[in-house]
N, C-alpha and C positions, 0 to 999 in steps of 0.2 A: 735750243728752244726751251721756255721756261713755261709752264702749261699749270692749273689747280684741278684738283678734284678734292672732292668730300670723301673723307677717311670711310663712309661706308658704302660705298660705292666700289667693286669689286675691282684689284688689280687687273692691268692690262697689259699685252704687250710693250704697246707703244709709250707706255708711262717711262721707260726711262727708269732713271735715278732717283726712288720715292723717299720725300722728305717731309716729316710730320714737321708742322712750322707754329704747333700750340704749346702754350705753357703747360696747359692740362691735357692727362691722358683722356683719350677719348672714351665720352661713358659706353662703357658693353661692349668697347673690341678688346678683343684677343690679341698678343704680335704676330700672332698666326696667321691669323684675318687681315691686319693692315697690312702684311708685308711691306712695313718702313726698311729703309737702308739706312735710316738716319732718323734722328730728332734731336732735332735743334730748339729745343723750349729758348736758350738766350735770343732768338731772334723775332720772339712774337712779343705782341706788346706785354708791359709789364702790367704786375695785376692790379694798381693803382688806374690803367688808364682803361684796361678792359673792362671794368668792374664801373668804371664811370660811364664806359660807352651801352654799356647793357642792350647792344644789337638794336638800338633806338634808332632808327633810321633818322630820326628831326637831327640825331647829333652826328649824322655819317660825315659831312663837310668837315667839323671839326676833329673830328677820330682820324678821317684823313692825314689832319694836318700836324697833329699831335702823335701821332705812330710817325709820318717821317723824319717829324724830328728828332724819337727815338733813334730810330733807325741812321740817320746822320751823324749820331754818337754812335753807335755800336757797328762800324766796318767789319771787327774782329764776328759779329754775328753771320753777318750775310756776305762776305767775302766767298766765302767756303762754296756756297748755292751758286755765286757765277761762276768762281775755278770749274765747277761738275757742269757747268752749263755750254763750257765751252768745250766740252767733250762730247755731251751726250747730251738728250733729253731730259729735263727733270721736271720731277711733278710735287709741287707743293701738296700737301697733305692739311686740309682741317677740316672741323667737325660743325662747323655752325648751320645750321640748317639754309638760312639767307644765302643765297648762292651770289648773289649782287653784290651785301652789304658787311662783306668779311675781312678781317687782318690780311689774309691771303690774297684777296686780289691787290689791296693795296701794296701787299711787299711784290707781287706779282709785275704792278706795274712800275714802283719802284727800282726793281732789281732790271729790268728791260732798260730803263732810261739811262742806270748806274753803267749797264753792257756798253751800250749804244757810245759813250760816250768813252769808257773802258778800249774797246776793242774792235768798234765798229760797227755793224746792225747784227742784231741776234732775232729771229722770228719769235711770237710770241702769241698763243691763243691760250685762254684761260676762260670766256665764257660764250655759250652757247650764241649762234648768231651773232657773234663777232669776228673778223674777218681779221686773216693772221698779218701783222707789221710790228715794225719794232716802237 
C-alpha cells in the first residue's frame, strides 16, 4: 500500500516505510521528528517546475501533467518506492500544507498505476474520505 502524509503530522504505526518525497528539507523538522527512512529528493519535482507551480491551484492540471512527465524520465527515482511497496506499507512524506494540491499525491497516484500495471493491484489511500483501490 502506498498511503501520504504531511511531514508534520506525527509518525504512526501503520506508516510503514517513511519516504520524505521533497527537494527541500522540511522547514522546522528535526530527523528526529520526521522519522524518515529515506529521502529521495531525485524524485520530486525539479525546482524549475515546483517554483513554477507555486501551489497555485489555477495551475494543478498542468503541474499534473508536467511532474509525470518528469517522473516518466526518472524510473531510476521512483522504482525504489514500489520495490518497498511491494513489501510493506509506505508512506510518502511532504510538507505543503494543500493536502489535495501536492507533488505527493500525484507521484502517489502515479506510482499506484506504475504497480498496477507492474505487478498487479497494490491498494492505495492517500486522502481523507477516499476510499482504498488501486
Amino acid at each position: 500500500m502506498i498511503q501520504i502524509k504531511r511531514t508534520y503530522d506525527p509518525p504512526a504505526r501503520g506508516d510503514g516505510r517513511r519516504i520524505l518525497v521533497e527537494r527541500l528539507w522540511p522547514r522546522g523538522m528535526t530527523k528526529e521528528r520526521l522519522a524518515a527512512d529515506a529521502w529521495l529528493k531525485e524524485v520530486a519535482p525539479s525546482t524549475k517546475l515546483r517554483k513554477w507551480f507555486d501551489h497555485r491551484v489555477e495551475r494543478w492540471a498542468e503541474f499534473q501533467r508536467r511532474y509525470r512527465l518528469e517522473l516518466n524520465e526518472n524510473r531510476d527515482g521512483w522504482e525504489p518506492i514500489l520495490d518497498a511497496a511491494d513489501r510493506r506499507t509506505v508512506t510518502l512524506l511532504y510538507s505543503a500544507h494543500d493536502t489535495l494540491h501536492n507533488a505527493a499525491v500525484v507521484l502517489s497516484d502515479y506510482l499506484v498505476e506504475r504497480a498496477a500495471r507492474r505487478r498487479g493491484r497494490v491498494r492505495h489511500a492517500h486522502r481523507p474520505g477516499r476510499s482504498m483501490s488501486a
